[in-house]
Backbone as a chain_set.jsonl record, in Angstrom:
{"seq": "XXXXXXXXXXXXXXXXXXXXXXXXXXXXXXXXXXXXXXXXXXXXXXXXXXXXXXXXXXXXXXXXXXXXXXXXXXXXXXXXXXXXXXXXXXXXXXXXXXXXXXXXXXXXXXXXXXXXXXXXXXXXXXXXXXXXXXXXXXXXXXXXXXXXXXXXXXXXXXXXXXXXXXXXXXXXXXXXXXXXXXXXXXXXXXXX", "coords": {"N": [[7.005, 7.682, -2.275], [5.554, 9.502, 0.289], [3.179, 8.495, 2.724], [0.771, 9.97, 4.483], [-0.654, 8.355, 7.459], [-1.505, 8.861, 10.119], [-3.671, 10.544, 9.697], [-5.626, 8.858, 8.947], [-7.978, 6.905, 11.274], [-8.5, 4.242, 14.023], [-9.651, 2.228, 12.715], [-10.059, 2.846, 10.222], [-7.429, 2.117, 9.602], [-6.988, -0.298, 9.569], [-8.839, -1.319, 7.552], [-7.139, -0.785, 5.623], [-4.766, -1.994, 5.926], [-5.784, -4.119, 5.458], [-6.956, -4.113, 2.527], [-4.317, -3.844, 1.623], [-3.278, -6.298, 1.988], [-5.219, -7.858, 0.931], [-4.817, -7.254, -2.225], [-1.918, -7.853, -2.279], [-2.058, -10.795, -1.885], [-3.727, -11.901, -3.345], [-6.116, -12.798, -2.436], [-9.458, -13.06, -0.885], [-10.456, -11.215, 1.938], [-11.565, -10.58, 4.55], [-13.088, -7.832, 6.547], [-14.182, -7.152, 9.622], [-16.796, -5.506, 12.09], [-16.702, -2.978, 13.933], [-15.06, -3.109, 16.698], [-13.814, -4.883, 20.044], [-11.87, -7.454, 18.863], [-10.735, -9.629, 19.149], [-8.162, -10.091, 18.336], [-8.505, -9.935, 15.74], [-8.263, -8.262, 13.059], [-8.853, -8.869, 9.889], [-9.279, -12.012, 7.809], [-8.086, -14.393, 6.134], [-8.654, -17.424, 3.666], [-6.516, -19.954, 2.87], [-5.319, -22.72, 0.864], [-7.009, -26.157, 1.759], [-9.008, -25.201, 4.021], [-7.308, -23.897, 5.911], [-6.783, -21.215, 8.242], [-5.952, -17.57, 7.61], [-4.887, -14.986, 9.466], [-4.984, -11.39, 9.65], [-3.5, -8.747, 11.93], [-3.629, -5.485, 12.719], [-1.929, -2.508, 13.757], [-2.056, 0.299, 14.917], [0.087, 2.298, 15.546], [1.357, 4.601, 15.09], [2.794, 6.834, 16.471], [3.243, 6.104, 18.519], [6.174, 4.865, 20.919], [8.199, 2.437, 20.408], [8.849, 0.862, 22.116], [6.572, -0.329, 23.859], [4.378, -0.513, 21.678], [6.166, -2.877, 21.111], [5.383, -3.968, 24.033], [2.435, -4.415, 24.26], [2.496, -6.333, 22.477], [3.042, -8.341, 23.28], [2.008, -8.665, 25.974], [-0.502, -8.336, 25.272], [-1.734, -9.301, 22.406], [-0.201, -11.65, 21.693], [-0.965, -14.672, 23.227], [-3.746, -13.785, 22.286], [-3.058, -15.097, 19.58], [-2.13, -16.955, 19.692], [-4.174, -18.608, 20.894], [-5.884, -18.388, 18.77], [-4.838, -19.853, 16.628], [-3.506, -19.541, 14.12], [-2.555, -20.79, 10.749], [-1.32, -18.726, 8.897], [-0.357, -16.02, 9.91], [-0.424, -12.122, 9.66], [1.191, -9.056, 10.218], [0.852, -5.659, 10.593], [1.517, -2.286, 11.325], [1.663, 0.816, 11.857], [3.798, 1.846, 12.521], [7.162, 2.871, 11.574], [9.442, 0.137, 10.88], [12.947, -0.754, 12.023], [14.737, -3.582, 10.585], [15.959, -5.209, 12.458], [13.955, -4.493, 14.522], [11.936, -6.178, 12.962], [12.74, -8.121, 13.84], [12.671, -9.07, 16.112], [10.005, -8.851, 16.484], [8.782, -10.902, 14.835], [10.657, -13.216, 16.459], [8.808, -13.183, 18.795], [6.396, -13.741, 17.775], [6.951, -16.047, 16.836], [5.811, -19.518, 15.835], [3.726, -18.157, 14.638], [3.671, -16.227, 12.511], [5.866, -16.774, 9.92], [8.009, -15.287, 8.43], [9.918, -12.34, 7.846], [9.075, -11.043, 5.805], [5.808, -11.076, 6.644], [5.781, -8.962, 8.382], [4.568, -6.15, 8.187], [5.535, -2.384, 8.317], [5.746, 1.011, 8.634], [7.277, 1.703, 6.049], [7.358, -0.477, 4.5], [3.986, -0.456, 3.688], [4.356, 2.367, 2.884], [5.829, 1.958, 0.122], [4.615, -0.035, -0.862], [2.189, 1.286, -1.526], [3.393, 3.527, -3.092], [3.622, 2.387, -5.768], [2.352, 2.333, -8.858], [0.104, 0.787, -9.974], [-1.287, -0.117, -7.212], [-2.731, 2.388, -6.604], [-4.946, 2.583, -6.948], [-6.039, 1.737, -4.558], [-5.42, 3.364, -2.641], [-6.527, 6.331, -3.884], [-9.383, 5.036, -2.966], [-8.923, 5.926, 0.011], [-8.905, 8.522, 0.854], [-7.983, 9.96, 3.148], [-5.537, 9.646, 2.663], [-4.676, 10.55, 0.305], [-5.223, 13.22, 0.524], [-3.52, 14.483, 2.297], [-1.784, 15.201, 0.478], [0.435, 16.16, -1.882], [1.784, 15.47, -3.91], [0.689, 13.38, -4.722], [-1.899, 14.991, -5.167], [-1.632, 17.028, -7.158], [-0.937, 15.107, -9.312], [-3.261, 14.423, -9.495], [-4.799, 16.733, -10.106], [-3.338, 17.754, -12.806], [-3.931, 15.194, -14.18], [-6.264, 15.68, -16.563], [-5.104, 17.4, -17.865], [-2.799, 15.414, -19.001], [-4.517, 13.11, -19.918], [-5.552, 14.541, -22.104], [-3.299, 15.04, -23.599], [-2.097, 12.439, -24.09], [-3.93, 11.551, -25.464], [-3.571, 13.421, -28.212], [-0.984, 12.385, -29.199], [-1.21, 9.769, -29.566], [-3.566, 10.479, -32.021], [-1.537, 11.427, -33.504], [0.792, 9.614, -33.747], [-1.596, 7.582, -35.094], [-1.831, 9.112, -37.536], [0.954, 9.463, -38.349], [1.934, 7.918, -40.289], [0.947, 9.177, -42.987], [2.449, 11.262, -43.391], [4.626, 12.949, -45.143], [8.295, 13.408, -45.737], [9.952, 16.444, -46.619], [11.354, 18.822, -48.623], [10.68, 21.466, -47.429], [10.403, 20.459, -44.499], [12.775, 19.617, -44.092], [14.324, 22.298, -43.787], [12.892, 23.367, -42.298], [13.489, 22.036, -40.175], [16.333, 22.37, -40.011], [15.602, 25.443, -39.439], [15.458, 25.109, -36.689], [16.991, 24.268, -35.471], [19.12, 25.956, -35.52], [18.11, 28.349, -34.22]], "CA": [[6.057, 8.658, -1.802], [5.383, 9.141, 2.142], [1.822, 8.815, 2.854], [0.72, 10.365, 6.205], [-0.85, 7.601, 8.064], [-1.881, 9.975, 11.173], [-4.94, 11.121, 9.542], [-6.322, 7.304, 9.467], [-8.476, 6.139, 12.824], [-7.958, 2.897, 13.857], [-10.674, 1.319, 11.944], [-9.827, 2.679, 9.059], [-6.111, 1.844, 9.001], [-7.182, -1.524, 9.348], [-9.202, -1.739, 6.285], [-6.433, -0.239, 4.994], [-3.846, -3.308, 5.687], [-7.097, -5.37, 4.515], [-7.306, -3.997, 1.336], [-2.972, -3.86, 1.188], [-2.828, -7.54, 1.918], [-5.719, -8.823, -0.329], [-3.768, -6.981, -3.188], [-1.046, -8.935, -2.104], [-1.535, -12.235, -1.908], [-4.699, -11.929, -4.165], [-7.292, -13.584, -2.019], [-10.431, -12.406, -0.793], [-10.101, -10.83, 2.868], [-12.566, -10.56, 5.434], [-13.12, -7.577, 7.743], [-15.568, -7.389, 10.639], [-16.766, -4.907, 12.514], [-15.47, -2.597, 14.695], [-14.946, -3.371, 18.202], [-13.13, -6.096, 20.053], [-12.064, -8.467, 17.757], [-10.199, -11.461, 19.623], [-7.173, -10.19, 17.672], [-8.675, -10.499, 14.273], [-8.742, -7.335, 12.339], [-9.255, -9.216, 8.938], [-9.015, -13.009, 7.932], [-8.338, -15.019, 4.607], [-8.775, -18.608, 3.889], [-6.179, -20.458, 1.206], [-5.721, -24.159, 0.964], [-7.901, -26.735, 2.57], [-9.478, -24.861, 5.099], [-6.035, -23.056, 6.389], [-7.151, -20.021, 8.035], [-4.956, -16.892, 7.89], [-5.095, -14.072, 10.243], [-4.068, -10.162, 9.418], [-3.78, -7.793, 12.881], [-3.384, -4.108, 12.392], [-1.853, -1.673, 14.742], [-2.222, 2.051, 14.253], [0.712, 3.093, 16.512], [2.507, 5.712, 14.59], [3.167, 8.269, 17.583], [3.725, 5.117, 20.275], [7.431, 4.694, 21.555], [8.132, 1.265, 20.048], [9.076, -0.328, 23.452], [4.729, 0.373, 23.938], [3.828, -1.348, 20.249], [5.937, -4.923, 21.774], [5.271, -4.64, 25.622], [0.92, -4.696, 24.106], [2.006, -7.454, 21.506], [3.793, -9.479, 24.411], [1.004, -8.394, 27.072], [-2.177, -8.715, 24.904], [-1.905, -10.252, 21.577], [0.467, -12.592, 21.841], [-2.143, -15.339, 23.751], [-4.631, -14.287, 21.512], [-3.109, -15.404, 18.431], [-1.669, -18.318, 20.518], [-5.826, -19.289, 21.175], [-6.608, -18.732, 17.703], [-3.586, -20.809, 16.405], [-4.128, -19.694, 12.726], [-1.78, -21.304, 9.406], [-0.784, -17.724, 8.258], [-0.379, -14.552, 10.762], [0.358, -11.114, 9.075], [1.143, -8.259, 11.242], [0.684, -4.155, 9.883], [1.901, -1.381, 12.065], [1.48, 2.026, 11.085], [5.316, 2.533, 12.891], [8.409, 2.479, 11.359], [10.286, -0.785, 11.961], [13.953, -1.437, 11.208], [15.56, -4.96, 10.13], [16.251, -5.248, 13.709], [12.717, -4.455, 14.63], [11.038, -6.915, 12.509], [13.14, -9.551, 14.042], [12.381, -9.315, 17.299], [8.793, -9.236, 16.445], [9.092, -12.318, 14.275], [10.807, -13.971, 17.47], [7.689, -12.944, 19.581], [5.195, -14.481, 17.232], [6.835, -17.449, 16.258], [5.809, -20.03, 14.806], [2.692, -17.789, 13.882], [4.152, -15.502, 11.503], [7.113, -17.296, 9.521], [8.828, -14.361, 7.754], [9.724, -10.985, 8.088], [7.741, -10.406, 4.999], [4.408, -10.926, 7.029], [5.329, -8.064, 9.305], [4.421, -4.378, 7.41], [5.803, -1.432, 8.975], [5.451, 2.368, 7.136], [7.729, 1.708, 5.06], [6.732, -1.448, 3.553], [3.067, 0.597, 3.294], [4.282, 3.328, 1.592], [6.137, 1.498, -0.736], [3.378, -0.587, -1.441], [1.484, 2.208, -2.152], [3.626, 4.315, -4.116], [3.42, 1.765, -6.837], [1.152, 2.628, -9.721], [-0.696, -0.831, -9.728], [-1.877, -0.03, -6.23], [-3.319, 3.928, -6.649], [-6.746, 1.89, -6.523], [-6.483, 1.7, -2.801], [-4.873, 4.874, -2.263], [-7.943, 6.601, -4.143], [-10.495, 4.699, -1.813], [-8.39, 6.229, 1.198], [-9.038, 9.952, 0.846], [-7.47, 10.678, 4.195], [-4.288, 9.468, 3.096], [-4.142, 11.592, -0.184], [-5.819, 14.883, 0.642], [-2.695, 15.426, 2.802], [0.137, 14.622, -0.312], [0.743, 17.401, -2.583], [2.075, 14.532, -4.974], [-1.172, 12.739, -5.217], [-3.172, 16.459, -5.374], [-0.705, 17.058, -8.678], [-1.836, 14.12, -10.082], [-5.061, 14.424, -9.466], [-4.519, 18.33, -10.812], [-2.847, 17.523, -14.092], [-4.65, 14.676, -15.361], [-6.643, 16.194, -17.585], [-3.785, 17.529, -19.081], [-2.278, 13.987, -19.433], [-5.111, 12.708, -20.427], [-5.352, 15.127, -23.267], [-1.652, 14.886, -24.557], [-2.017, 10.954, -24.685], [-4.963, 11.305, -26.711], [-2.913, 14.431, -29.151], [-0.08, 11.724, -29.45], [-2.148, 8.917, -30.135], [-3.45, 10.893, -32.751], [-0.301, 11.915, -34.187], [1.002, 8.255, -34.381], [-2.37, 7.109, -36.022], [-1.643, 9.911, -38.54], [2.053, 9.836, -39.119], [1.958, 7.144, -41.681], [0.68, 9.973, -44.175], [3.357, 12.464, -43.039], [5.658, 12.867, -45.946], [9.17, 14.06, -45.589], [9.795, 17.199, -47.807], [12.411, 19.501, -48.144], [10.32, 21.817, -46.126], [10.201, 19.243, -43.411], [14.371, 19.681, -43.5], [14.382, 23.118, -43.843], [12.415, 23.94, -40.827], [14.631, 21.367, -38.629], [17.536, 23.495, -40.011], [15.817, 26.72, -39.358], [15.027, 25.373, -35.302], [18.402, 23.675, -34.821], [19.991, 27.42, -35.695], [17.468, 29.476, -33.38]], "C": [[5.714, 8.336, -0.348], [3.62, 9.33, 2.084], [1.615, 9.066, 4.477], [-0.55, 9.413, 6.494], [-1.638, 8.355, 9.32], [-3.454, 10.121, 10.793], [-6.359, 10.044, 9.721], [-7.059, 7.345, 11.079], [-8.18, 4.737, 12.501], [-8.679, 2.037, 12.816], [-10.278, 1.641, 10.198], [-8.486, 2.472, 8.381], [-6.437, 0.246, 8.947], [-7.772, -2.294, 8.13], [-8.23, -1.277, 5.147], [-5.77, -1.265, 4.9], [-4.971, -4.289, 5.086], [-6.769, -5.176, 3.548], [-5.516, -4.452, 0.573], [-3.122, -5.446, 0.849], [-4.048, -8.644, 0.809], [-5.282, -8.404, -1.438], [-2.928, -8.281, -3.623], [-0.688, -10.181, -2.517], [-3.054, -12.767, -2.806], [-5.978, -12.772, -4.125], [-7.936, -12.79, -1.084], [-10.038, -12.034, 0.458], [-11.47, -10.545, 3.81], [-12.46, -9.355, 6.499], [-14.239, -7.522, 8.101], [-15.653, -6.199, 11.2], [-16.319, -4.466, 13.77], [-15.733, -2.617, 15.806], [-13.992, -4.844, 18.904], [-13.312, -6.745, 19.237], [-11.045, -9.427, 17.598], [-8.996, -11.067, 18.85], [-7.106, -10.353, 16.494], [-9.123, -9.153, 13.314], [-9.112, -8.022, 10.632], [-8.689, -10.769, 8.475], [-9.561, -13.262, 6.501], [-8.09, -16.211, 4.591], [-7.642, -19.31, 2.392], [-6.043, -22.202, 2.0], [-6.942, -25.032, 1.508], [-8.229, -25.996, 3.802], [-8.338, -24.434, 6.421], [-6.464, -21.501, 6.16], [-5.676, -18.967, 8.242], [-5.461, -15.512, 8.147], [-4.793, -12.634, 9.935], [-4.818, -9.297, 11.129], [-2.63, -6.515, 12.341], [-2.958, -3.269, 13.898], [-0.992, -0.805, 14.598], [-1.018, 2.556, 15.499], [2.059, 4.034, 16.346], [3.19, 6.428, 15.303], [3.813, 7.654, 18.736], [5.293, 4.744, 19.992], [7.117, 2.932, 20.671], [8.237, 0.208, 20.824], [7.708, -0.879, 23.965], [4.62, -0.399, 23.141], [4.704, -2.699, 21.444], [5.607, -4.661, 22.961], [3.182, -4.837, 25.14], [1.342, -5.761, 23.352], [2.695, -8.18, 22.656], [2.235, -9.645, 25.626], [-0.426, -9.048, 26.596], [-2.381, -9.587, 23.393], [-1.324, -11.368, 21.205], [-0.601, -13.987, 22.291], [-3.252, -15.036, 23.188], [-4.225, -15.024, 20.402], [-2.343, -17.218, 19.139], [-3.116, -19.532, 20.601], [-6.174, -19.476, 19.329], [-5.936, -19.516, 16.23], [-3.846, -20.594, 14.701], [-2.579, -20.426, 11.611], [-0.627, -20.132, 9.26], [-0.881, -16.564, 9.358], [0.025, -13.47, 9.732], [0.033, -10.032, 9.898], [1.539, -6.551, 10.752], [0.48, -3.271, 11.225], [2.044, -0.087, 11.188], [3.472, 3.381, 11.627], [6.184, 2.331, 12.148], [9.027, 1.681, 12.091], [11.556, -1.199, 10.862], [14.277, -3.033, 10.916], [15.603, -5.684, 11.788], [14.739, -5.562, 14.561], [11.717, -5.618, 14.486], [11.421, -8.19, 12.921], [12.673, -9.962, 15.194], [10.531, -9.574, 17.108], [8.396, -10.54, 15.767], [9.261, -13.372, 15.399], [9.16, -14.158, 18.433], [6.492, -14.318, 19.022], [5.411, -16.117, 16.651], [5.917, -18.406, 16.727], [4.524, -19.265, 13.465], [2.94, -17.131, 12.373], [5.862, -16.483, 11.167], [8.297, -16.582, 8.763], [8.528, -13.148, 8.083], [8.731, -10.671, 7.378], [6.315, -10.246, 5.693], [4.333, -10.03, 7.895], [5.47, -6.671, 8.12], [4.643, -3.621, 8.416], [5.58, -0.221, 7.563], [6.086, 2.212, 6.28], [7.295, 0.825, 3.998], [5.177, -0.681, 3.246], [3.119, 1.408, 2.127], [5.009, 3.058, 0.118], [5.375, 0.928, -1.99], [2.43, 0.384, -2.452], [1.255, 2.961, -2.997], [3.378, 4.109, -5.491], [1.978, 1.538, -7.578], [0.1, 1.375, -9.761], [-1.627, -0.631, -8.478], [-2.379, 1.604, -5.624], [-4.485, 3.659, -6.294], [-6.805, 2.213, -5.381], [-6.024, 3.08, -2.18], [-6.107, 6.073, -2.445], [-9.25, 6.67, -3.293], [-10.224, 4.946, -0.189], [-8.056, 7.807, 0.823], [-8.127, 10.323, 1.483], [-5.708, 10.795, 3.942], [-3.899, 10.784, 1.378], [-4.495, 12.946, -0.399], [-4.485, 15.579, 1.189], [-1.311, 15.606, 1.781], [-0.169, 15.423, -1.425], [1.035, 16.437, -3.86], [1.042, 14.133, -5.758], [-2.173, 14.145, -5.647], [-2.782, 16.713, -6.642], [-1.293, 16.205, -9.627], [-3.027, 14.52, -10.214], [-5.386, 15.806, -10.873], [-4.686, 18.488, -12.553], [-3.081, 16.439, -14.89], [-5.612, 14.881, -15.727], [-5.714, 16.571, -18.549], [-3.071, 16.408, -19.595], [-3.111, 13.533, -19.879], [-5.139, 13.262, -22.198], [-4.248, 15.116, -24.277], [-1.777, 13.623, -24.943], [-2.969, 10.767, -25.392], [-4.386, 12.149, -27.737], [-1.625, 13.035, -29.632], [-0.256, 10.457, -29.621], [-2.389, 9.378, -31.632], [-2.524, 10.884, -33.786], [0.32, 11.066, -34.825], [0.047, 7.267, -35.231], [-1.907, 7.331, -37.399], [-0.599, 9.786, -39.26], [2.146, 8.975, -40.147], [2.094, 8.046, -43.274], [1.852, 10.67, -44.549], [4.636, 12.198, -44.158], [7.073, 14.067, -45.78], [9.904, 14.653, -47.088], [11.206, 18.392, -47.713], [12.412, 20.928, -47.184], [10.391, 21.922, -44.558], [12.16, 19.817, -43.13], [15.029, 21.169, -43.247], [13.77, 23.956, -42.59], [13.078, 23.62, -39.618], [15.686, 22.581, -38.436], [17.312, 24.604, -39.02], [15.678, 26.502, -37.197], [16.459, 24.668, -34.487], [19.027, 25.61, -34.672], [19.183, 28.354, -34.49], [17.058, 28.735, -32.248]], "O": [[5.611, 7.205, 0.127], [3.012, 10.203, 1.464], [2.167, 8.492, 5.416], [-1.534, 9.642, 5.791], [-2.839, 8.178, 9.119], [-4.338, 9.813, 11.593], [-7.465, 10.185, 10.244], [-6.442, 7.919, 11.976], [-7.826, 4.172, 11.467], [-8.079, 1.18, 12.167], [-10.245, 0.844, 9.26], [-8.257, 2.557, 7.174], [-5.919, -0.341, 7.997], [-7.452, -3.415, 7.734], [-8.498, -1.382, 3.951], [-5.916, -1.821, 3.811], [-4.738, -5.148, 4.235], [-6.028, -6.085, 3.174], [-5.335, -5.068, -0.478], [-3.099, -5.857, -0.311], [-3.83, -9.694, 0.205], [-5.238, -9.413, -2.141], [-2.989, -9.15, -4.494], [0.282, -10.638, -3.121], [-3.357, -13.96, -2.847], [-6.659, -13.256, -5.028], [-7.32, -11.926, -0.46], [-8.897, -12.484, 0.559], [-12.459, -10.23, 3.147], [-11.762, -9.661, 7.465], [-15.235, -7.718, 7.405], [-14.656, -5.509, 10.987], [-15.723, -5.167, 14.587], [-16.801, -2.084, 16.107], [-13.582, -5.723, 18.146], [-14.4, -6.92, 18.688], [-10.567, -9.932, 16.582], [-8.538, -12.16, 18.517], [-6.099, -10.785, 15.933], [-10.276, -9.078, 12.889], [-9.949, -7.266, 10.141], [-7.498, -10.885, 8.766], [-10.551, -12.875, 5.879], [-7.256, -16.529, 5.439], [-7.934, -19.172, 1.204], [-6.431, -22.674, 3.068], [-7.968, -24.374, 1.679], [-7.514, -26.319, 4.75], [-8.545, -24.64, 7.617], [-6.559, -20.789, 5.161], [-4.637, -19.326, 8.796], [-6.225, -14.906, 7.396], [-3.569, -12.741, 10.01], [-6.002, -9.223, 11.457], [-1.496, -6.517, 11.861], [-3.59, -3.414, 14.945], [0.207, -0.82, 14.319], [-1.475, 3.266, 16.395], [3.118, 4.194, 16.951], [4.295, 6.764, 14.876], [4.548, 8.147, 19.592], [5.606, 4.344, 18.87], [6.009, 2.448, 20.441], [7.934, -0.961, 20.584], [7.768, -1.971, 24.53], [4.744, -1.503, 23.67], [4.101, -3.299, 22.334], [5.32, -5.815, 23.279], [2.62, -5.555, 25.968], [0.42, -6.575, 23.405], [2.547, -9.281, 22.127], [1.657, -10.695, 25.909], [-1.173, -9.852, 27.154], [-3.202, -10.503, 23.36], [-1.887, -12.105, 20.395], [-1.144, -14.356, 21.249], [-4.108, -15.897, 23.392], [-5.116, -15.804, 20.064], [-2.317, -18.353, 18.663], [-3.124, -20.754, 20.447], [-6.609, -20.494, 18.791], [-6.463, -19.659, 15.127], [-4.376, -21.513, 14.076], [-1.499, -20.366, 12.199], [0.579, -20.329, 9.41], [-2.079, -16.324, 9.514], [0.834, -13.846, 8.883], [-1.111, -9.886, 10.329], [2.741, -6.359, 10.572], [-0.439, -3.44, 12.027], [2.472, -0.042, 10.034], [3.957, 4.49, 11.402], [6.087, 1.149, 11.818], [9.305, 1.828, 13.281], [11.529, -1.635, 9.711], [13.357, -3.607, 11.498], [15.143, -6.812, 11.966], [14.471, -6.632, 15.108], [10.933, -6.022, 15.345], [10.815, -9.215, 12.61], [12.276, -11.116, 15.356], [9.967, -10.515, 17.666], [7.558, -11.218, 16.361], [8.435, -14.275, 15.526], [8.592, -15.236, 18.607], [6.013, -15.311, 19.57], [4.627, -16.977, 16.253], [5.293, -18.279, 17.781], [4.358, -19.489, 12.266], [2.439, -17.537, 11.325], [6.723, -16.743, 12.007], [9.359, -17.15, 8.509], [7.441, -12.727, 8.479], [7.691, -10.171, 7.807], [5.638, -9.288, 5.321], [3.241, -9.863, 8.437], [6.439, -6.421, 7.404], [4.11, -3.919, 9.485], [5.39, -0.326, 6.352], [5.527, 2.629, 5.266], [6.942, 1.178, 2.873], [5.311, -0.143, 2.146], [2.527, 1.412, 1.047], [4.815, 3.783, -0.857], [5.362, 1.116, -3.206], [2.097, 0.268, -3.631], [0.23, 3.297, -3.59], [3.058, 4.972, -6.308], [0.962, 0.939, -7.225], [-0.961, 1.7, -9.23], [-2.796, -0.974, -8.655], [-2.38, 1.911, -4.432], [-5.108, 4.31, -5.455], [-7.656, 3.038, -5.05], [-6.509, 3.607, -1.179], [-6.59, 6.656, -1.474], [-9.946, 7.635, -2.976], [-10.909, 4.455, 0.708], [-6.911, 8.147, 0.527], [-7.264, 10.99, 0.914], [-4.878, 11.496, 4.52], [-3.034, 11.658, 1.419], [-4.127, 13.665, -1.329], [-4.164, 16.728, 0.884], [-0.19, 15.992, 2.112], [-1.283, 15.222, -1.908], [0.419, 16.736, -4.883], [0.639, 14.37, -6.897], [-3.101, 14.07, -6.452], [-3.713, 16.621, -7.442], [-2.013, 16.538, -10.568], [-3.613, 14.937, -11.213], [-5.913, 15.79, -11.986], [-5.548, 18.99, -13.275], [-2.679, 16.407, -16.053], [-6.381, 14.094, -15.175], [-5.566, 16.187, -19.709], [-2.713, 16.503, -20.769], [-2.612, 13.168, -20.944], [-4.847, 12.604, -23.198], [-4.339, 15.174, -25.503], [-1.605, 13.432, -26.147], [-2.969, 9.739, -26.07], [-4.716, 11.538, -28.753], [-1.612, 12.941, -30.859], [0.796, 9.878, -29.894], [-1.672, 8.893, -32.508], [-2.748, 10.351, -34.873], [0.585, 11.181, -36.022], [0.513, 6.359, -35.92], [-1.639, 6.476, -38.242], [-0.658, 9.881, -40.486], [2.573, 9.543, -41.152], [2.827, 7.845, -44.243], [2.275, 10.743, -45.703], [5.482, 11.323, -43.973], [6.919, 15.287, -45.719], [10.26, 14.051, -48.101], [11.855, 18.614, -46.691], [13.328, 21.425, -46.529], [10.423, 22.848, -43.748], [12.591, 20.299, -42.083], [16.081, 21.283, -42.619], [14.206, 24.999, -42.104], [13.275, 24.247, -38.577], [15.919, 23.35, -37.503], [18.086, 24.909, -38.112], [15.778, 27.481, -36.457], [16.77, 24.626, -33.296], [19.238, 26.197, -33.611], [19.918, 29.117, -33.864], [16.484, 29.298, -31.316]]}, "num_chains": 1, "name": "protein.A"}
């Protein structure tokens, strides 16, 4: 499922990779408020006092040469100052194989795997998956615009209702005795 990203402001794509990455890696997440923020859109703590960093950047529409010449120019030396354990890095662009390497190079040693860089795809992936509808839910903007998600939304009631009729049905069938009725009706719906 594609989720349109666009409709997000910056602030709130950021609580958006917040919420993705405490999913994730299933520890608590920290964001702060909005305004400069030293390069720290949200921060999580595992081991002994090993902090780990998540920066967000909303640059769906920006040329990609734009997204690295600002992470070379401006965040690069911050995350250099704030020397954290764990870096993870969420872009609201599409980045190929290719992409994620060069940004990897950039940040080394901060970030140690591609995995810690998210691009849309990794996002919507994330997203699509039933397990993670929770956060999708608490991000209106992203499914007011998805005809998919509106469906859903639409037709459960009706799902709801059938899985309670078929519930039912399997409580019940125990009783259900097979009669020559019962074979006589198959007959008559196999033929018509």
């Amino acid at each position: 499922m594609e989720y349109d990203f666009s409709k997000l402001n910056d602030r709130e794509f950021e609580v958006l990779g917040a919420s993705i990455i405490e999913k994730e890696i299933k520890v608590k997440v920290e964001v702060f408020k909005a305004g400069r923020d030293g390069g720290v859109d949200g921060r999580f703590w595992f081991g002994d006092k090993k902090e780990g960093i998540i920066q967000c950047k909303h640059y769906q529409e920006t040329p990609y040469s734009q997204l690295i010449s600002k992470i070379v120019t401006g965040e690069l030396e911050k995350v250099k100052k704030l020397n954290p354990s764990k870096y993870i890095f969420i872009t609201s662009k599409k980045l190929s194989r290719k992409n994620k390497q060069e940004i990897l190079n950039i940040f080394k040693p901060y970030i140690q795997t591609e995995r810690d860089i998210w691009g849309q795809e990794d996002l919507n992936s994330f997203l699509s998956n039933r397990e993670n509808h929770d956060i999708v839910e608490k991000n209106y903007k992203l499914w007011i615009t998805s005809s998919s998600v509106l469906d859903i939304l639409y037709n459960n009631a009706i799902k709801g209702r059938s899985q309670a009729t078929i519930k039912d049905i399997e409580e019940k069938a125990y009783r259900y005795v097979l009669t020559e009725n019962h074979n006589k009706g198959l007959r008559i719906l196999e033929e018509n």
